[in-house]
C-alpha positions as semicolon CSV with decimal commas, in nm:
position;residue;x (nm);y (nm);z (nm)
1;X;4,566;1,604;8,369
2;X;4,801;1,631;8,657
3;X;4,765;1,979;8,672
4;X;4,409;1,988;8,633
5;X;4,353;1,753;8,920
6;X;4,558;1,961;9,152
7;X;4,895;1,787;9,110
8;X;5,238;1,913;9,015
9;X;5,343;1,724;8,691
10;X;5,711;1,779;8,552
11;X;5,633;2,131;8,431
12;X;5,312;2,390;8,366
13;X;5,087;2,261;8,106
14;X;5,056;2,584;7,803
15;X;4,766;2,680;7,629
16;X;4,772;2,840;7,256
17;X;4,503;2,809;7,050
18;X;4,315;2,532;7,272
19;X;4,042;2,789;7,346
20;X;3,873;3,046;7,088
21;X;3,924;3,259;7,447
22;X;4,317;3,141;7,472
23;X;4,445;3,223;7,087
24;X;4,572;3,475;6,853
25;X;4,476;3,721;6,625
26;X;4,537;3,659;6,271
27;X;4,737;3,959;6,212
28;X;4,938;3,857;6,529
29;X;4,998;3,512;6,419
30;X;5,100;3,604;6,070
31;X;5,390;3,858;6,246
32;X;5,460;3,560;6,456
33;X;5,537;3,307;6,207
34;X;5,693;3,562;6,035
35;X;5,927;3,632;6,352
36;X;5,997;3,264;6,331
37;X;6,089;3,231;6,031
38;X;5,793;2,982;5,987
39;X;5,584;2,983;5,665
40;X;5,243;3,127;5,647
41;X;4,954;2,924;5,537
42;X;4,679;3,031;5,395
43;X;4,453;3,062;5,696
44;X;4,151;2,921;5,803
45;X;3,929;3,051;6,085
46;X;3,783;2,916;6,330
47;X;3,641;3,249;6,444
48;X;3,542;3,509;6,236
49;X;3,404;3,773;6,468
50;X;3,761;3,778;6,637
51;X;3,960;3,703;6,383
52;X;4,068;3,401;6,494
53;X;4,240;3,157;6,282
54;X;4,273;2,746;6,327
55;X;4,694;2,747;6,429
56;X;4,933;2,528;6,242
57;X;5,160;2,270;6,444
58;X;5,433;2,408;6,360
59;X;5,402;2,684;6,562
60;X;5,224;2,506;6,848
61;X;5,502;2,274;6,900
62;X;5,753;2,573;6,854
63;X;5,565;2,709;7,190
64;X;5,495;2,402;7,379
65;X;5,143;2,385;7,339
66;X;4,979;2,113;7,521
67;X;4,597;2,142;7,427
68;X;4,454;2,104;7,063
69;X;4,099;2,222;6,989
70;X;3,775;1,997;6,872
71;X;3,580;2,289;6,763
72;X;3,323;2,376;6,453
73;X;3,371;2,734;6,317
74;X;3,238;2,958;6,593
75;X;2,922;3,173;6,610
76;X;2,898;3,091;6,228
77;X;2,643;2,872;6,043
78;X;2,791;2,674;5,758
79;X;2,639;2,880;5,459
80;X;2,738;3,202;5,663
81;X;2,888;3,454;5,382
82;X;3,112;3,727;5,468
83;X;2,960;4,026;5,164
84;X;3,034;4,405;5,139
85;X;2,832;4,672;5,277
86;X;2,959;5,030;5,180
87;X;3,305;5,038;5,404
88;X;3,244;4,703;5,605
89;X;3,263;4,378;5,532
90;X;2,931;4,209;5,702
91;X;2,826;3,881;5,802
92;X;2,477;3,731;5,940
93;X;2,519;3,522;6,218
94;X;2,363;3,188;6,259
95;X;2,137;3,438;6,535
96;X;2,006;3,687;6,256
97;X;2,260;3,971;6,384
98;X;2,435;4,153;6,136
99;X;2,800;4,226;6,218
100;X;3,081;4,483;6,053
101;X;3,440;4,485;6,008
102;X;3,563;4,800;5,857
103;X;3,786;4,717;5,550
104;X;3,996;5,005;5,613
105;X;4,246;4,870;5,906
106;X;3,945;4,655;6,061
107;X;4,046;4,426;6,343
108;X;3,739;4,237;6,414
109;X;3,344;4,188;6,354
110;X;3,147;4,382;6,556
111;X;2,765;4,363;6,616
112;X;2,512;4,668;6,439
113;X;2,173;4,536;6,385
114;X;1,950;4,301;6,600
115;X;1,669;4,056;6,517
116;X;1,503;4,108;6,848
117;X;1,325;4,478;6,837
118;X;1,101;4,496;7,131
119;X;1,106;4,276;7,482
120;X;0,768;4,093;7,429
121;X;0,644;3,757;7,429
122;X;0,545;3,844;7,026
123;X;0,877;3,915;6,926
124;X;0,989;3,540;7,102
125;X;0,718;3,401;6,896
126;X;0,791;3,498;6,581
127;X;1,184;3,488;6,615
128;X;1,384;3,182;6,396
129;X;1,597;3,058;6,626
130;X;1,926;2,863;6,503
131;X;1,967;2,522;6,425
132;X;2,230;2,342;6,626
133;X;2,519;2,212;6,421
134;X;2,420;1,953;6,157
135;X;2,533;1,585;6,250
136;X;2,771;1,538;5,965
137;X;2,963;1,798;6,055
138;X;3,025;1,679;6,403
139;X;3,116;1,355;6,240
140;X;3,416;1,491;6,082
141;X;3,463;1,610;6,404
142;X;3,506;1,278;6,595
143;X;3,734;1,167;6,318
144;X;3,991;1,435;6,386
145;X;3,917;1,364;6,787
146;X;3,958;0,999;6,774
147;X;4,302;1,025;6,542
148;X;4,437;1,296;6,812
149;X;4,307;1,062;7,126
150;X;4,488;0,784;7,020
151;X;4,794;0,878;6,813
152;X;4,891;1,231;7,036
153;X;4,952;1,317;7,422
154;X;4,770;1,649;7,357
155;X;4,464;1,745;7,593
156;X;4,145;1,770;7,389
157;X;3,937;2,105;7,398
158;X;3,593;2,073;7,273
159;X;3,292;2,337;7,268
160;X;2,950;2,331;7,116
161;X;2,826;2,661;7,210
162;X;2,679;2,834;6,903
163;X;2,680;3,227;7,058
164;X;2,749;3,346;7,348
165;X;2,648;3,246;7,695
166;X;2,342;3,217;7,860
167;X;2,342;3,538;7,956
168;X;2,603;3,702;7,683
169;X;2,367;3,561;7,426
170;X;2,057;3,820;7,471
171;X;2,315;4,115;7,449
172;X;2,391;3,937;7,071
173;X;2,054;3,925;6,943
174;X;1,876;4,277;7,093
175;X;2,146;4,486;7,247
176;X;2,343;4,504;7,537
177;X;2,180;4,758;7,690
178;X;1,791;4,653;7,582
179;X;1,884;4,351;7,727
180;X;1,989;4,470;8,070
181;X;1,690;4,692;8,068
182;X;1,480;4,404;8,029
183;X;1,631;4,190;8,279
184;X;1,471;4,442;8,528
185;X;1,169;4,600;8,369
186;X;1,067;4,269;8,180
187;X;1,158;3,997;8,357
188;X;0,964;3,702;8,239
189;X;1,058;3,763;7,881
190;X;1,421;3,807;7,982
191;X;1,391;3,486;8,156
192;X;1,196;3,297;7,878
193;X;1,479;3,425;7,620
194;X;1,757;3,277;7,868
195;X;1,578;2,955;7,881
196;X;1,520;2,889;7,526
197;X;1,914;2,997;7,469
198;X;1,980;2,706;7,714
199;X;1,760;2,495;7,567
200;X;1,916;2,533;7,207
201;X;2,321;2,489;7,389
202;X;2,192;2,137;7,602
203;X;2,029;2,030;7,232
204;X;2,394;2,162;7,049
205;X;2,594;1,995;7,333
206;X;2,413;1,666;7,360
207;X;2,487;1,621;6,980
208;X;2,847;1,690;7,004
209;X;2,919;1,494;7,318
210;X;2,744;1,144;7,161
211;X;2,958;1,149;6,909
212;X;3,291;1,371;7,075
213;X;3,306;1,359;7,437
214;X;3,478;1,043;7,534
215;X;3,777;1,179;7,351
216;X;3,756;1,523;7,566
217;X;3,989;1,578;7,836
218;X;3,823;1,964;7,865
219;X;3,507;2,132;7,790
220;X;3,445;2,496;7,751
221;X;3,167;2,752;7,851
222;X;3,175;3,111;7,817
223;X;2,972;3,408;8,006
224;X;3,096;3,739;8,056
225;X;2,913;3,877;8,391
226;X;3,164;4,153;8,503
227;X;3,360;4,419;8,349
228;X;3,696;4,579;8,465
229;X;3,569;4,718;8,783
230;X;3,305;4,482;8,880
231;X;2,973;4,250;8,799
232;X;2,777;4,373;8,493
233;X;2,458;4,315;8,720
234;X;2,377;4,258;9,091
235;X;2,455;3,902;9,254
236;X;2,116;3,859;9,364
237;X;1,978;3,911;8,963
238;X;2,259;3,680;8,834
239;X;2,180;3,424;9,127
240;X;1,808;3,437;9,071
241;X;1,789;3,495;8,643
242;X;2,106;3,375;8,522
243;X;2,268;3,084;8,725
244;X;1,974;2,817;8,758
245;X;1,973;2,833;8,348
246;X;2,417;2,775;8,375
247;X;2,351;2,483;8,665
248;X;2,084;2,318;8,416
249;X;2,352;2,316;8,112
250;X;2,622;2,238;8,320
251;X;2,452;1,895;8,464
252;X;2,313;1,767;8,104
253;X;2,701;1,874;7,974
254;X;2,852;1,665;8,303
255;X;2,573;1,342;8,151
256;X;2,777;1,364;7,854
257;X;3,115;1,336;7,927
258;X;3,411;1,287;8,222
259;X;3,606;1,598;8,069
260;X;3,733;1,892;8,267
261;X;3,445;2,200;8,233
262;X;3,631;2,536;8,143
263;X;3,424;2,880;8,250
264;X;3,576;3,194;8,052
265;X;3,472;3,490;8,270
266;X;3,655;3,782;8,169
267;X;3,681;4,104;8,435
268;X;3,678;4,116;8,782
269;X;3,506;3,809;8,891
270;X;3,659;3,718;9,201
271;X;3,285;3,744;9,384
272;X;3,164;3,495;9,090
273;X;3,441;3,223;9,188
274;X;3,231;3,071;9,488
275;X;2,904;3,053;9,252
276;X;3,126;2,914;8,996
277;X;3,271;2,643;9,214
278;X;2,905;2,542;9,379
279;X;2,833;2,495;9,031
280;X;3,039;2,263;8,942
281;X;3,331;2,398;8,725
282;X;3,606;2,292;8,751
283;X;3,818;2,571;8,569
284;X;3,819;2,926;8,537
285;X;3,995;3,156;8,214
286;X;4,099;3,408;8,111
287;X;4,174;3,533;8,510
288;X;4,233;3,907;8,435
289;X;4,509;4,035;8,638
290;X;4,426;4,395;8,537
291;X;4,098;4,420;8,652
292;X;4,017;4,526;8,973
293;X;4,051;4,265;9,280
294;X;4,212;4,000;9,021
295;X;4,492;3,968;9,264
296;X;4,705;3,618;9,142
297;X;4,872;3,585;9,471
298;X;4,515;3,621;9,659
299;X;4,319;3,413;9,424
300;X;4,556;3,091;9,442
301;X;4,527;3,151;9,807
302;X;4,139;3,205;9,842
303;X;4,045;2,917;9,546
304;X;4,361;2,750;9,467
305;X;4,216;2,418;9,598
306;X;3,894;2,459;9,402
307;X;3,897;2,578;9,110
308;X;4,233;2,554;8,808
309;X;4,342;2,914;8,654
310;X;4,358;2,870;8,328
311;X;4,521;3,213;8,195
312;X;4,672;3,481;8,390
313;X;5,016;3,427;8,267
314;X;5,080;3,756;8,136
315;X;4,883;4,069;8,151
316;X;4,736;4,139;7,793
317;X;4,611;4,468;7,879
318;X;4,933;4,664;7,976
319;X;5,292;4,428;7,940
320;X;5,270;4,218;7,689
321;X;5,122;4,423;7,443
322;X;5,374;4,799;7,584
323;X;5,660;4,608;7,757
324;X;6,007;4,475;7,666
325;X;6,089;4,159;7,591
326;X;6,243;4,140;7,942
327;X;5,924;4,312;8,133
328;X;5,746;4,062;7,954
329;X;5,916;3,778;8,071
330;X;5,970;3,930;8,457
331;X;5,551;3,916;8,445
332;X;5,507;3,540;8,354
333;X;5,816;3,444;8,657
334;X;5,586;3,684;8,857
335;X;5,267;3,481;8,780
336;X;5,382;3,161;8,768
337;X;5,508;3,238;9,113
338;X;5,180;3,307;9,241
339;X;4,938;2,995;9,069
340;X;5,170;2,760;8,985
341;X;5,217;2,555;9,315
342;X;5,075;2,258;9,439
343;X;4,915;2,245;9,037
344;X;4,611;2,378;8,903
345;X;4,756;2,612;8,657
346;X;4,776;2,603;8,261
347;X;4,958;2,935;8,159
348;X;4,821;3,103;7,877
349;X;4,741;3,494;7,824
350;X;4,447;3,678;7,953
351;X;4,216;3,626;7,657
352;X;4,357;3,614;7,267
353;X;4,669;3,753;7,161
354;X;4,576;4,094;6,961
355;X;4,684;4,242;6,686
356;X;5,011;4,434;6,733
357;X;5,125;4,278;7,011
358;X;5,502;4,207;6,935
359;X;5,600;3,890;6,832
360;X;5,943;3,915;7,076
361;X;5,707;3,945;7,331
362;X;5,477;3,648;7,253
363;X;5,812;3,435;7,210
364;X;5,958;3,561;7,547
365;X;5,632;3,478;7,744
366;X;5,595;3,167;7,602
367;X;6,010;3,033;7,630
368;X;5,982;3,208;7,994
369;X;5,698;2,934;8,064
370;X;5,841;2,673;7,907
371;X;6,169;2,736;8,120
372;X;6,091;2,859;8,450
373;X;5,727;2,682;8,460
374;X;5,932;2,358;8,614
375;X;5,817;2,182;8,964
């Protein structure tokens, strides 16, 4: 909490596994454990589209993790069924969008068919939207929040989101590019899907945080707006479409609980920081150091006192997964040397561990940060 307030506590906090945009990849963890000489459970996931599984503690204490996660299966209804479908495995999401994962060397789900056809008013009408999260569920939740608030000194990570964000969700349910076609050609139903979307997250997040949110130390949001090189739309359509609908979610969330809010932006979004920070977040992951303008050095200087990086600790795109053990470790001194001072860091990776990234390399960033991340 030090950290997060913009203090230097004894050393960096670290982040595995708090996050569904902060873990690993099944086939990474299983190397991992392996590599440890830790035993392999049978997994559970908390993500299916990316593969994600719940992490043991074993292996969290092993790497100094300081965060656990209060978090529902994501993007998944509870009588979701993975079945077969020729050379994929397929799922239905809680949205009506069918996914595939091919069972030949597959990695993750990925999204093929859409319940939305056309952008009309019709096709709004006559969609089934999902059903937040049922209240039992989130019971069991509160059980396992309430244990870990009073019997641990781990920081709480909760979500309710059932998709994507407000404006990732659209791309999940008609296409990416229908989607961005209709945020300029069709603008009111664009802007009608958006505010049901946010209607259906405040309705999934006021349930959670009743029963979950005084235990919560953070809270997470996710909305991909920019790619490597830049924003996925113009400013003026994001200011004008897309961020009234995140200031409206973020101020029912903020009624619900004191925790820390968490934005996971991936790409280069160092314009977006300023619209974030007006907002009212009071985080920002996975910080991207390969994309273009995602400077570390410049963005602790320009929004250090605003505004925690949360990821960033080693790039995920080029060293970690291609480097030595040695490179590896020569990146996270590198980046903790540009965000760590005066607080407001939590090292983690950009984004989720993939498959094939070397487990010496996921131990050497990890003991790096636990040594050298010291004030």
């Amino acid at each position: 909490m030090l950290a997060l307030n913009h203090q230097e506590p004894d050393r960096i906090p670290i982040d595995l596994g708090g996050t569904i945009c902060s873990s690993i990849h099944r086939d990474a963890y299983i190397a991992l454990k392996q590599h440890l000489g830790l035993e392999v459970e049978e997994l559970r996931m908390v993500d299916y589209i990316q593969q994600l599984p719940y992490l043991d503690e074993a292996l969290l204490e092993r790497l100094g993790a300081d965060f656990r996660m209060v978090q529902l299966p994501a993007a998944t209804a509870p009588d979701v069924a993975i079945f077969e479908e020729g050379k994929y495995y397929a799922l239905i999401d809680r949205w009506g969008s069918k996914l595939h994962m091919p069972k030949e060397g597959g990695l993750y789900f990925d999204w093929v068919e859409f319940p939305i056809r056309e952008a009309s008013m019709e096709a709004l009408d006559s969609y089934t939207w999902p059903e937040p999260d049922p209240p039992e569920a989130i019971a069991e939740l509160r059980q396992q929040a309430k244990y870990l608030y009073e019997h641990t000194d781990y920081a709480l990570v909760g979500n309710a989101i059932i998709g994507g964000g407000i404006f990732e969700q659209p791309a999940r349910v008609m296409g990416l590019e229908n989607f961005l076609i209709a945020l300029v050609r069709e603008p009111r139903f664009a802007d009608r899907l958006m505010e049901q979307i946010t209607d259906i997250y405040i309705e999934s997040c006021n349930n959670y945080l009743d029963q979950i949110g005084e235990y919560l130390q953070v809270f997470c949001y996710w909305d991909d707006l920019a790619g490597q090189d830049g924003w996925l739309i113009s400013p003026e359509l994001y200011r004008r479409m897309v961020k009234p609908k995140q200031r409206r979610l973020l101020e029912a969330i903020k009624r619900k609980t004191e925790a820390k809010i968490y934005y996971h932006g991936c790409g280069a979004v160092f314009d977006l920081i300023p619209d974030l920070i007006e907002l009212g977040f009071d985080i920002l992951n996975p910080v991207q150091v390969s994309a273009r303008g995602m400077d570390t050095r410049r963005l602790k200087q320009e929004y250090g006192r605003d505004i925690t990086f949360w990821g960033g600790g080693v790039d995920t795109q080029h060293v970690l997964p291609f480097g030595t053990p040695a490179e590896v470790a020569d990146e996270v001194r590198r980046r903790i040397d540009d965000l760590a001072p005066g607080g407001g860091f939590v090292f983690a990776a950009v984004h989720n561990i993939q498959a094939r990234v070397p487990p010496q390399n996921i131990v050497a960033a990890f003991e790096t940060a636990l040594g050298y991340g010291r004030y």
